[in-house]
C-alpha positions in Angstrom: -0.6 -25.9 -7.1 1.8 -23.1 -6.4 1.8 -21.0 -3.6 0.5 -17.6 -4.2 3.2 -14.5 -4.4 3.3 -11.6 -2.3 5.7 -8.2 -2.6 5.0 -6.0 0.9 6.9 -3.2 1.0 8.3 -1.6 4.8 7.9 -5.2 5.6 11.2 -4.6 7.5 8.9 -3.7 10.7 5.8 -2.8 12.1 2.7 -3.8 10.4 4.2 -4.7 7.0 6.8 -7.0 9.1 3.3 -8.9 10.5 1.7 -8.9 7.6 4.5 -10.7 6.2 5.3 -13.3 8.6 1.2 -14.1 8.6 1.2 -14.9 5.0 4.4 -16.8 5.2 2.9 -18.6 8.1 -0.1 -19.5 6.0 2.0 -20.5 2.8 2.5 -17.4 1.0 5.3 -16.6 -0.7 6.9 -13.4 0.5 8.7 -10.8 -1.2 10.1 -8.3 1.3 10.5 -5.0 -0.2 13.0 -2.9 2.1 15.7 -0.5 2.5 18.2 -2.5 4.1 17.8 -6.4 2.9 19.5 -7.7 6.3 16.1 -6.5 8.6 13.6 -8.6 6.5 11.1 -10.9 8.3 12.6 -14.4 8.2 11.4 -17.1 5.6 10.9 -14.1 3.5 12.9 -12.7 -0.2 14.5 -9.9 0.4 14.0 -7.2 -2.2 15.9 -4.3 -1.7 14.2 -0.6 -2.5 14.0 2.9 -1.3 10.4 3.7 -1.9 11.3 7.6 -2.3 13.3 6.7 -5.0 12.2 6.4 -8.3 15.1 4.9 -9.7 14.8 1.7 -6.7 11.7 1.5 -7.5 12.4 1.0 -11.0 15.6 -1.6 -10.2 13.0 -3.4 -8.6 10.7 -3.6 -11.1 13.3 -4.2 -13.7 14.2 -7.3 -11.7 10.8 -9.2 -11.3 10.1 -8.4 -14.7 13.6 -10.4 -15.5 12.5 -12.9 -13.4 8.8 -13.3 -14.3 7.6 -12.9 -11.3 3.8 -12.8 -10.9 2.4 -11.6 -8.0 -0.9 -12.4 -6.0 -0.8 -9.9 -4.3 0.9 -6.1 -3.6 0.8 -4.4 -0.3 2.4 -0.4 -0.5 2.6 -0.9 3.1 5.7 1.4 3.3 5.5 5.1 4.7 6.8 8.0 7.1 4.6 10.3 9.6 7.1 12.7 11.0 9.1 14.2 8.0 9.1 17.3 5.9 5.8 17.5 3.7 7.9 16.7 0.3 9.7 13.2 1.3 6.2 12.1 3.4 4.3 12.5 -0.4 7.4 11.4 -1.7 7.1 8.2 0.1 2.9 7.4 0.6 1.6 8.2 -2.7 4.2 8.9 -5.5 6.5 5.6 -4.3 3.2 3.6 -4.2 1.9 4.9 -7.6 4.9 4.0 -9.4 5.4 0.9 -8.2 1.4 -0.3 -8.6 1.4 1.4 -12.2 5.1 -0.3 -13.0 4.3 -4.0 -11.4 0.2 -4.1 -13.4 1.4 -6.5 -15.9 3.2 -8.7 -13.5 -0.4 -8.7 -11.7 -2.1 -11.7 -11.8 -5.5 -12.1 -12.5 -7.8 -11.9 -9.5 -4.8 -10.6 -7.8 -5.4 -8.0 -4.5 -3.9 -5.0 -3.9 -3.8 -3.0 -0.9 -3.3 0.3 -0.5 -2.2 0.9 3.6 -4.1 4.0 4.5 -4.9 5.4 7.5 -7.7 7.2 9.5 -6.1 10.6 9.9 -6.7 10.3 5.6 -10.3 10.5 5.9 -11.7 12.9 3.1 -14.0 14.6 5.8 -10.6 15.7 7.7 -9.2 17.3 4.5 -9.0 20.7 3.3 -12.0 21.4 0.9 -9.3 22.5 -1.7 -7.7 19.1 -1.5 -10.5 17.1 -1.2 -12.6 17.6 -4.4 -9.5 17.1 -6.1 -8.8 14.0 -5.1 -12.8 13.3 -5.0 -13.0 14.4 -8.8 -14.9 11.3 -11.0 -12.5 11.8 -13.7 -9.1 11.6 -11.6 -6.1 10.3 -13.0 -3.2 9.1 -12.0 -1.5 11.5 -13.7 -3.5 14.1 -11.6 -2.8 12.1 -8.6 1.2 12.8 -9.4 0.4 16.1 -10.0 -0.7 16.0 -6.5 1.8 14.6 -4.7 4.1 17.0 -6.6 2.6 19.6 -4.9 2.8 17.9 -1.7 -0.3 20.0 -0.3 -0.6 18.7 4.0 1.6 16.4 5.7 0.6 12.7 6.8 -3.4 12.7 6.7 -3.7 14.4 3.3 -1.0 11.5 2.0 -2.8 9.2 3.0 -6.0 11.1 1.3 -4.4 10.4 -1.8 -3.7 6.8 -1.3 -7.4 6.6 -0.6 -8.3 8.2 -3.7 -5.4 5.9 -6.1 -6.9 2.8 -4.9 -10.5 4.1 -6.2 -8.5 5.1 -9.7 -6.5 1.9 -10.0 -9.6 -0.3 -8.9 -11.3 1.0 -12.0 -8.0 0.5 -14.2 -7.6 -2.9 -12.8 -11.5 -4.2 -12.7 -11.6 -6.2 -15.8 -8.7 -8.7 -14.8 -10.5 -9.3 -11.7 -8.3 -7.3 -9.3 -9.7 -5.8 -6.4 -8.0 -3.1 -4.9 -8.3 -1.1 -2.0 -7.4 1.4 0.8 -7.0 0.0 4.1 -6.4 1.5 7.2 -4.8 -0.8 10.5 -6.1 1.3 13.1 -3.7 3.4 15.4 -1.2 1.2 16.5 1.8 0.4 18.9 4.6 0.5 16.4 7.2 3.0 15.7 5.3 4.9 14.2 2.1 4.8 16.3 3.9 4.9 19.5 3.9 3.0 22.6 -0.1 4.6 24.0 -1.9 3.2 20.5 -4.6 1.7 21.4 -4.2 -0.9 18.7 -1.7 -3.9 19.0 0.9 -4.6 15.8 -1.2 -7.7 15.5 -4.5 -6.2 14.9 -3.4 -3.9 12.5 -1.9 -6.5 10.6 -5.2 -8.3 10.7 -6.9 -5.5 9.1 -4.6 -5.4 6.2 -4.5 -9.0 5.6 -8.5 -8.9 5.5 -7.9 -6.6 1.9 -5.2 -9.3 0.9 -7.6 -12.7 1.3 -10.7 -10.4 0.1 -13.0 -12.9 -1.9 -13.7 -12.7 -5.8 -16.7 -11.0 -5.2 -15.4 -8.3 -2.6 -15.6 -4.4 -2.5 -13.1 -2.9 -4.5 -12.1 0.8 -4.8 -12.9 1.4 -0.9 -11.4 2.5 2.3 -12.1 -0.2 4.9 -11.0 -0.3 8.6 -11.2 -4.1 10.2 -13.2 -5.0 7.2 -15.7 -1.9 7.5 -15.9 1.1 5.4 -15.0 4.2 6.4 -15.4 7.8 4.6 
């Protein structure tokens, strides 16, 4: 039996870097999507991609579609805190949208897909404005791009909206068995937690790879912190 197929993206450090060496560790194929191919975690395939860029994201795409790549699992682990508001939506929703709505068809059946989110993206934390769109039943992701175009809030609103695409491509994707879903590591001593998170790089990792190894009959569509759901 083949090993199952991976693509992380920011797996050049920080959580997505853990996440990838864990599922290397226990057999997984890796494909690290990064900016700078030289920084990926070792025993992993480099896959080079600026995740603001919708033209990277589109090379990369282009190229496991040549390739026929299927993939177990996608992480959209990639994103930026401190940045102006239009590159942060740039990065956490629209580069993350593309790239799930670009790579379905190379999805395999049962695959997961994680969405990294984060606490600050709660939907009780957002502007009322902001949240009943991105709370609306009949959301798109064309209304998700609308969005991020308008890039309303910096980091916790982003991550708002990743909350909200994993409930819309949960629904898209339900019939092929994919579960997909939001999942937040925690605060965490990376680089872009900072050195007084509470949370090690370890344990946030741990949380993610709970959404990747979910069983066939897990949640899907949620927000989930260390396996429990949060608003």
């Amino acid at each position: 039996m083949d090993s199952p197929t991976a693509l992380i993206t920011g797996a050049s450090r920080g959580i997505g870097r853990e996440v990838a060496s864990a599922l290397v560790a226990r057999g997984w194929n890796v494909l690290a999507a990064v900016r700078d191919p030289a920084a990926a975690p070792p025993r992993t395939r480099p896959e080079r991609v600026d995740m603001a860029d919708a033209d990277s994201i589109g090379a990369l795409v282009q190229r496991l579609q040549a390739a026929a790549q299927p993939l177990d699992a996608l992480v959209n682990n990639a994103g930026v805190y401190l940045a102006p508001a239009r590159h942060i939506w740039d990065v956490n929703v629209l580069g993350p949208l593309r790239l799930t709505r670009a790579l379905e068809p190379l999805l395999a059946p049962g695959a997961r897909v994680v969405m990294v989110g984060s606490g600050l993206g709660r939907m009780s934390a957002q502007p009322r404005a902001l949240a009943r769109r991105l709370c609306a039943a009949e959301l798109s992701l064309d209304d998700l791009e609308r969005i991020a175009h308008d890039a309303l809030g910096g980091y916790g609103a982003s991550k708002a909206a990743v909350s909200a695409m994993a409930r819309v491509f949960a629904a898209r994707l339900k019939d092929r068995g994919i579960l997909v879903n939001a999942i937040s590591p925690g605060w965490v001593r990376s680089d872009m937690g900072g050195a007084s998170a509470p949370r090690s790089v370890e344990q946030g990792a741990s949380s993610v790879l709970w959404g990747v190894q979910l069983a066939a009959d897990g949640p899907s569509g949620g927000v989930f912190e260390d396996g429990r759901p949060i608003d």
